[in-house]
N, C-alpha and C positions, 0 to 999 in steps of 0.2 A: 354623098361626096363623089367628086370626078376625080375617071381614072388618073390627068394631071392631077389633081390636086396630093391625089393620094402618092404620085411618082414625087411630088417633092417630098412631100413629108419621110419617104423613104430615102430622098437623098439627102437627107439629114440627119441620117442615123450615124453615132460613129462606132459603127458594127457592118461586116459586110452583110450587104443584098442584094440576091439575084431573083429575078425574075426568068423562069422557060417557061416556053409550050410543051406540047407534049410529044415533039418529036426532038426536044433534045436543045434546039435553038434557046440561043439567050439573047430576051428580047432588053431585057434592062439589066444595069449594074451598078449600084452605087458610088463613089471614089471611092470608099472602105474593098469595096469588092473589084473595082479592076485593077487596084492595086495588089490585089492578091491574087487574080489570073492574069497579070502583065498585060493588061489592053487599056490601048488609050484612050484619054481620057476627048470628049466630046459625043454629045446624044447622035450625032449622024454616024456615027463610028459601028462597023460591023465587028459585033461582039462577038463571033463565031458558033459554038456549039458546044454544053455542058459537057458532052461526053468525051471531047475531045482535052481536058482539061487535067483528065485525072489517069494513073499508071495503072490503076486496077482492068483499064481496057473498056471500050463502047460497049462489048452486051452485057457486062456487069455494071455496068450506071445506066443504060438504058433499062435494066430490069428495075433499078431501083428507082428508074425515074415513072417508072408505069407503078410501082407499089404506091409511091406519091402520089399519084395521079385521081389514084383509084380509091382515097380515101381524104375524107374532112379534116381529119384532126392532126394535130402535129406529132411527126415520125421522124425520128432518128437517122441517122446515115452520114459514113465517114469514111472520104476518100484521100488519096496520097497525089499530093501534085506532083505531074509528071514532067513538068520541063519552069524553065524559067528562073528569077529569084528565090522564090521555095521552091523548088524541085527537091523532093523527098520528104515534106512535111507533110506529115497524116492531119486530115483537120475535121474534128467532128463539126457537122452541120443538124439542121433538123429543119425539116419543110412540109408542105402540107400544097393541098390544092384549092382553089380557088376559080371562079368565072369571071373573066374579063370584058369587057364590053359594051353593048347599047342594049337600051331592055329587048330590042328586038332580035339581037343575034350578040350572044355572048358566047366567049372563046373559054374551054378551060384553060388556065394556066397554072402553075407552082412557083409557090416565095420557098425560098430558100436562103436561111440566115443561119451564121455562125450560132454554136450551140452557148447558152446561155449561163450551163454550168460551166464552160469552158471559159467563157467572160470573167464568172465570178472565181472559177479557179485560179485564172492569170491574175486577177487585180487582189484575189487573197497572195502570192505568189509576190510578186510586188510589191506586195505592203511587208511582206516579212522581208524579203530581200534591202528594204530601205531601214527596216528597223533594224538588221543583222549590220546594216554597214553604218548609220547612227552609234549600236554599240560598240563596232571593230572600231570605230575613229573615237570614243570615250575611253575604248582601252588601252588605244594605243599615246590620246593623250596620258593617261592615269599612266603605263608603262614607259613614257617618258620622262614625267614627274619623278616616278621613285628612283629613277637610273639616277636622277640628277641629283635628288637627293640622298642617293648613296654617293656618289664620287665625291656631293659636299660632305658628307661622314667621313669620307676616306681621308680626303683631303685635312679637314681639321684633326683626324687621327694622327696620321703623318707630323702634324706641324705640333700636335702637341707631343709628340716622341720626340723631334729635335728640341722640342724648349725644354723638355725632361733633361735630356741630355746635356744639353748646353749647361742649364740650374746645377747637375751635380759635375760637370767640370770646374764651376767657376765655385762649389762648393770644397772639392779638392783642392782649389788654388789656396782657397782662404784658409783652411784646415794645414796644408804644404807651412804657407806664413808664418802662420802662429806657433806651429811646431820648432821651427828655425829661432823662433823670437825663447822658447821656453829652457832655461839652463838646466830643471828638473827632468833626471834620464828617464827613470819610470815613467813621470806624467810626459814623456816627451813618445815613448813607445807605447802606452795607450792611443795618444795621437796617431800613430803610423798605423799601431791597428786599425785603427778607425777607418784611414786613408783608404786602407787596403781592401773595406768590406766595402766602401762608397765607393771605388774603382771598381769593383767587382760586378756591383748592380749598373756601373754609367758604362761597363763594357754589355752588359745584353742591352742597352737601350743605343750606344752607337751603332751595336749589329743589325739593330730593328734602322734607324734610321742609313746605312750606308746600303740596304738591301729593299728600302722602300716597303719596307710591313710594320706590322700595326701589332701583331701577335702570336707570331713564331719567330725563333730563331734555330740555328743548326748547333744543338749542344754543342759536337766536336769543334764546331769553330771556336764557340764560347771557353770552352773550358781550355784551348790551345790557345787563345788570346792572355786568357787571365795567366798561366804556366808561362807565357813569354813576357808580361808585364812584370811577375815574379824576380824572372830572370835578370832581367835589364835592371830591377827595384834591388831586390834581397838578397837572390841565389848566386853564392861563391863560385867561384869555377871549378871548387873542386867537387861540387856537387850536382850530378846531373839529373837533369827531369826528362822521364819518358815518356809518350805514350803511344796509348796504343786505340783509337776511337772509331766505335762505328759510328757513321752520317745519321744520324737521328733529327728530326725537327721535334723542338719542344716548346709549348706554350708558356709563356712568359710567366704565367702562375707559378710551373712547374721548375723554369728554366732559373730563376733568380735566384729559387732559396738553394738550388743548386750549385749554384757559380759561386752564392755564401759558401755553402759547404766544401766544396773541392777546395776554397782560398783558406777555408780556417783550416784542414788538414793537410793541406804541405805548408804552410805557415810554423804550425805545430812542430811539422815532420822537423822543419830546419832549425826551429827552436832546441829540440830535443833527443834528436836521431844520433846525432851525430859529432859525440863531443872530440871527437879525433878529430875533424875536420872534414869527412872529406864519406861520399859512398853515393848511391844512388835512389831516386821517387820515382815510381813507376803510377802511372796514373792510369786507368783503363773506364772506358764506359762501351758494354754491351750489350743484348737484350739478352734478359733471364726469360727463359719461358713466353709465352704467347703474348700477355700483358704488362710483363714486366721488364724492367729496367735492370742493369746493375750497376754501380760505379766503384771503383775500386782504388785507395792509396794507397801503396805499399813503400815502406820502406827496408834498409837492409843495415839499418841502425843499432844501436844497442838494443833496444825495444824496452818494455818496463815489467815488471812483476804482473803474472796473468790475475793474481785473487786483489790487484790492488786498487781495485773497483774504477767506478767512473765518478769523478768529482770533479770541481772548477767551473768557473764561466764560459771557458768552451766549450767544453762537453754537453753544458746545459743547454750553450746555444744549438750546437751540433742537433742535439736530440727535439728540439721544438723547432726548428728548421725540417728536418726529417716528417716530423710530423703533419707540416704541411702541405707535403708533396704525400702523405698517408704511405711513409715507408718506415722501414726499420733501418737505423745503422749497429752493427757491431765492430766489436774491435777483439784482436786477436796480436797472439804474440807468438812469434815462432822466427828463428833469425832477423830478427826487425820486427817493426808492430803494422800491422794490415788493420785499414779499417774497409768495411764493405756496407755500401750503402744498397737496398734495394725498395724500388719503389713503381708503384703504379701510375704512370702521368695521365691526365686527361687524353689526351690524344699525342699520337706520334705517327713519325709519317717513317719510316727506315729508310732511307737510299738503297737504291740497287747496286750500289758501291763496293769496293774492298774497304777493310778496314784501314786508316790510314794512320801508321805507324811512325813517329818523331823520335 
């Protein structure tokens, strides 16, 4: 095969090659390789000299261009471009020698081509880098999917709080109706009870909907809603409701059978406290200890006999409400009747808050 024939088929590598003699001169270079020592491109073009090429300095590539020289088989060697578009890229190469020529006067010369595990490096290299951003774009579709399909959770969580909500106003309405229509007093204040425990549970589900959540609300607001709907409802003027509430958020598990329980015990209280007319409900929710809750009604009523147990329908409710929430209530007597409810809620968040006092 001729030396032409053999320079094309080298310039058809898409790897670079060079070609020197053995003083250094580069007699050939493929577009792969004058792209990488910035010389332009055309065969009449003087390609300069290897050594001049690289920052390690001429007697350090001319020694390695004489080690090349000096032997058949292919040898390693890796220099640092000195000026140009790569200027600071180390590039391992590997070359070997070879004779050039006509059978009657042949030249030694050296090939010199990018290193081959560096080839298979890069294009391993490559291949992961297309696979790694293949996966980033799979996961950033999949971490858009579930975004979306959280905000659709969200969203229908929200919308079914307001229809909760709306259901037990318009369930109040109808309950209001029929209590008005009924002449019977007893059956007419079972009614109001009633009223009073379904107002109770559609005040945490307006608090989840006028604060945009799904499943907390702030006890002390809860329980200061219900103590002002009382108020406006039941409670005389001669009797006053206190309290006294630290900022707690609680979960709607915990917060409902709660809001039942604070309404049936000042319910009670005004039922029963107070046959003079007239004294005061102090109502407190605090945190007992690390996990727990307290909540407290007291009144300054007559109170009842301490051995004369706990019986009736509210007490039982009281106590299987409690249960719920895996707490204890007691009740106690001592100038008025104090009942104290303590319980462990799933989660609570406390505010950094003062307590806030009404």
């Amino acid at each position: 095969m001729s030396d032409k024939v053999c320079l094309r088929a080298l310039e058809l590598l898409d790897r670079e090659v060079l070609i020197i003699d053995v003083t250094g001169a580069v007699v050939f270079a493929n577009q792969e390789a004058r792209a990488l020592i910035d010389a332009p491109m055309g065969d009449a073009d003087d390609l300069g000299t290897f050594l001049s090429l690289w920052s390690e300095g001429p007697e350090e590539v001319r020694a390695n261009v004489r080690r090349l020289a000096g032997g058949s088989t292919w040898q390693p060697i890796a220099f640092t471009r000195s000026s140009g578009r790569h200027a600071g890229l180390r590039i391992p190469m590997r070359g070997r020698a070879f004779l050039s020529g006509t059978e009657a006067e042949r030249d030694p010369h050296i090939l010199v081509t990018s290193d081959m595990h560096r080839e298979r490096a890069f294009d391993y290299h490559r291949r992961l880098i297309r696979h790694l951003n293949v996966k980033l774009a799979q996961g950033s579709r999949a971490e858009a999917l579930l975004s979306s399909l959280l905000e659709s959770e969200q969203r229908l969580r929200h919308e079914l709080v307001h229809r909760v909500k709306n259901n037990l106003s318009l369930l109040l309405g109808l309950l209001r109706l029929n209590r008005q229509r009924i002449e019977d007093r007893a059956a007419a204040e079972q009614l109001e009870e009633m009223e009073r425990r379904i107002l109770s549970i559609a005040t945490v589900h307006e608090l989840l909907d006028r604060t945009q959540e799904t499943e907390y609300v702030r006890a002390d607001e809860l329980i200061d809603r219900i103590c002002r709907e009382l108020e406006n409802a039941v409670v005389p003027r001669s009797i006053r409701l206190e309290r006294s509430l630290t900022p707690v958020r609680l979960h709607i598990s915990d917060a409902t059978p709660l809001a039942l329980i604070i309404n049936e015990l000042i319910t009670n209280a005004l039922k029963h406290a107070f046959p003079q007319g007239s004294g005061t409900i102090r109502i407190g929710l605090r945190k007992n200890g690390a996990e727990k809750l307290e909540a407290v009604v007291q009144d300054d009523g007559v109170g009842v006999a301490p051995d004369s147990g706990l019986s009736g329908q509210g007490t039982r409710i009281l106590q299987s409400l409690a249960q719920q929430i895996r707490g204890e209530i007691e009740r106690s007597v001592a100038d008025g009747t104090t009942w104290q409810l303590i319980f462990a809620p799933r989660e609570t968040d406390t505010y950094p808050l003062s307590a806030s006092v009404h």
